[in-house]
C-alpha positions as CSV (number, residue, x, y, z in Angstrom):
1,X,25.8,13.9,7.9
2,X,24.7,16.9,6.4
3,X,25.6,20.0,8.4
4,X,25.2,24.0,7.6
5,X,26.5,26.8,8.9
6,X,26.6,28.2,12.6
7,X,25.9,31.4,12.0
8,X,22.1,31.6,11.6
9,X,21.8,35.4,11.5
10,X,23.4,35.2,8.0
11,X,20.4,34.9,5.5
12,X,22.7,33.5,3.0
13,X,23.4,30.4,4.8
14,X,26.0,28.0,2.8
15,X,25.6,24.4,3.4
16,X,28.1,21.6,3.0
17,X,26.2,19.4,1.2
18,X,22.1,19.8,-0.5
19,X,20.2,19.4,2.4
20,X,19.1,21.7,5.0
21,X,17.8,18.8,7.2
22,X,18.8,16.0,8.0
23,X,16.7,13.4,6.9
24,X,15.7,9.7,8.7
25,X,13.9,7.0,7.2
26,X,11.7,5.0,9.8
27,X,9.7,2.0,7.3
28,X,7.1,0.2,9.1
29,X,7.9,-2.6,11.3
30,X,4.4,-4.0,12.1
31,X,1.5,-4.5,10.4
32,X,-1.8,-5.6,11.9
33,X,-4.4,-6.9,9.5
34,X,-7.8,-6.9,11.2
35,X,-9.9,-8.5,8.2
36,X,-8.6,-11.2,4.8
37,X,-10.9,-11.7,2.5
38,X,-9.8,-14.0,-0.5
39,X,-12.5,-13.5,-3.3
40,X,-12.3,-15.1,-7.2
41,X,-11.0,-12.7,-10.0
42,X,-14.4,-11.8,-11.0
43,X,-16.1,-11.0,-7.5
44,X,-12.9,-8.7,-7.0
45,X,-13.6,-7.1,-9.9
46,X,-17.8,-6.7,-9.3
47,X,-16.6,-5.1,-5.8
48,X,-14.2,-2.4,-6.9
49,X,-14.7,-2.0,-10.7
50,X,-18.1,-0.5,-10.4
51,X,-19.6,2.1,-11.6
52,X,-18.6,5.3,-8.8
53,X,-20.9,8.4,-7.8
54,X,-19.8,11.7,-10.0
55,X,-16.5,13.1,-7.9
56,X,-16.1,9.8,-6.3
57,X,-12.5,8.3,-6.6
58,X,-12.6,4.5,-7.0
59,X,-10.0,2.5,-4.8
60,X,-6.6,1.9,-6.6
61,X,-5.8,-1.6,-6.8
62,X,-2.2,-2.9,-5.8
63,X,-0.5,-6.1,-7.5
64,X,2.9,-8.1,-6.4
65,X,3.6,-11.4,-7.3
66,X,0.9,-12.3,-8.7
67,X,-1.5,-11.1,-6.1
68,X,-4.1,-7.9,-7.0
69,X,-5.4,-7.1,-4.0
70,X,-6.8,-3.4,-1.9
71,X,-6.2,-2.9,1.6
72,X,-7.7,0.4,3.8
73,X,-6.5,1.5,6.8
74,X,-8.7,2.6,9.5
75,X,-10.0,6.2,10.0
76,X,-7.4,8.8,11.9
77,X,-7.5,8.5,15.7
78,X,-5.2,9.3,18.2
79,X,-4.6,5.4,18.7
80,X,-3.9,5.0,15.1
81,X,-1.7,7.7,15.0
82,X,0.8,6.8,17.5
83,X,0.6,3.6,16.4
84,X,1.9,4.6,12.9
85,X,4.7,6.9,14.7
86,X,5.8,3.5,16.0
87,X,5.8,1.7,12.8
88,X,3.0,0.0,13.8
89,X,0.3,0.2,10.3
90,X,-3.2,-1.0,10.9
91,X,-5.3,-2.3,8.0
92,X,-9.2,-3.0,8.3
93,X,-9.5,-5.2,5.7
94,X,-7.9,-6.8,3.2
95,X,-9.5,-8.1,-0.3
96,X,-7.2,-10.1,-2.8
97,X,-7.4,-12.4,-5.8
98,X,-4.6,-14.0,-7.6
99,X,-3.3,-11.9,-11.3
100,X,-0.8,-13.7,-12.5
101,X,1.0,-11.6,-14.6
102,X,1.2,-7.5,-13.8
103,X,-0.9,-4.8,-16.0
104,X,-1.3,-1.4,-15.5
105,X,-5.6,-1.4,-15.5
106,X,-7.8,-4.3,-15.7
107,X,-11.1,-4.3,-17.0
108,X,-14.4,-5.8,-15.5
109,X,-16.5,-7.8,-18.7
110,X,-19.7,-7.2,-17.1
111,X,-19.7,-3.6,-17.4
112,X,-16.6,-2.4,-19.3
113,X,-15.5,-0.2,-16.6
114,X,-11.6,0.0,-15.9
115,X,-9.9,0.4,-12.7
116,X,-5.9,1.4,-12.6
117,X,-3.4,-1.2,-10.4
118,X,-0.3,-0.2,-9.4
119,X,2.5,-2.2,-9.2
120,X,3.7,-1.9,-5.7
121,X,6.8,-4.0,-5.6
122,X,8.9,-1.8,-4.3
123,X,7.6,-1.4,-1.3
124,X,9.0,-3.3,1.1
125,X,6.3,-3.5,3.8
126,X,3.7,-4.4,1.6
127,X,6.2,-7.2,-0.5
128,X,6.6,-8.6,2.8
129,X,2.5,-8.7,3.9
130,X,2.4,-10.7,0.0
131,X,5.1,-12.8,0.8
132,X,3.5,-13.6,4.3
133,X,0.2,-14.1,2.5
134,X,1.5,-16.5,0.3
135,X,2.8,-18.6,3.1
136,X,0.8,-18.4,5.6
137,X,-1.1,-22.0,6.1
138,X,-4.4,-20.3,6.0
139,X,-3.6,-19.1,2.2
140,X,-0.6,-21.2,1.2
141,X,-3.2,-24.3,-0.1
142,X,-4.8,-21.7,-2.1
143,X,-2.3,-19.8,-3.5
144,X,0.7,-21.0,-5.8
145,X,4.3,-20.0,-3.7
């Protein structure tokens, strides 16, 4: 643990360690997907890889084994919000399509306009909503395991 000095009237404060704070990491335990939508490569890519209104900022794609796929949360509430102080992440929708192999953009051939994906896994909530995809009997005859 991290601890500082008592005396908090002295402005020059030494600390034991870097931290003033100490720090606690609370990941997500739950997360509630509302809406899965599995669409074909190129229908993912006529959604999201579109042309965007000036100032607009286009959705980033995400990509873990071998799925490419954009989630979006619902709008802040007061419900939402102590759900997500619980751990508990809720997701409107969900659009995927399978991408084999991890790049950092892909392209749409229709109209030559290039969206970014990042490679998300290192996240282990998200890995785990994949992973659960991927096995799920609903997915699992459509997607290789």
């Amino acid at each position: 643990m991290l601890t500082r000095s008592k005396d908090l009237n002295n402005y020059n404060t030494v600390f034991d360690r870097d931290c003033m704070v100490d720090i606690e990491y609370k990941p997500a335990v739950k997360i509630i997907v509302h809406e899965i939508i599995r669409s074909e490569f190129q229908n993912f890519l006529n959604m999201y890889a579109i042309p965007q209104p000036p100032r607009a900022q286009r959705p980033n794609a995400r990509w873990i084994d071998g799925i490419l796929f954009i989630f979006k949360g619902f709008p802040p509430s007061p419900e939402a919000l102590s759900d997500k102080i619980r751990g508990i992440l809720h997701w409107e929708i969900v659009n995927f399509t399978e991408m084999e192999e991890y790049t950092s953009t892909v392209t749409n051939p229709e109209n030559n306009i290039t969206m970014d994906v990042l490679d998300n896994s290192n996240n282990t909530a998200v890995s785990d909503f994949i992973r659960w995809l991927k096995n799920d009997s609903q997915w699992s005859t459509k997607l290789s395991v």
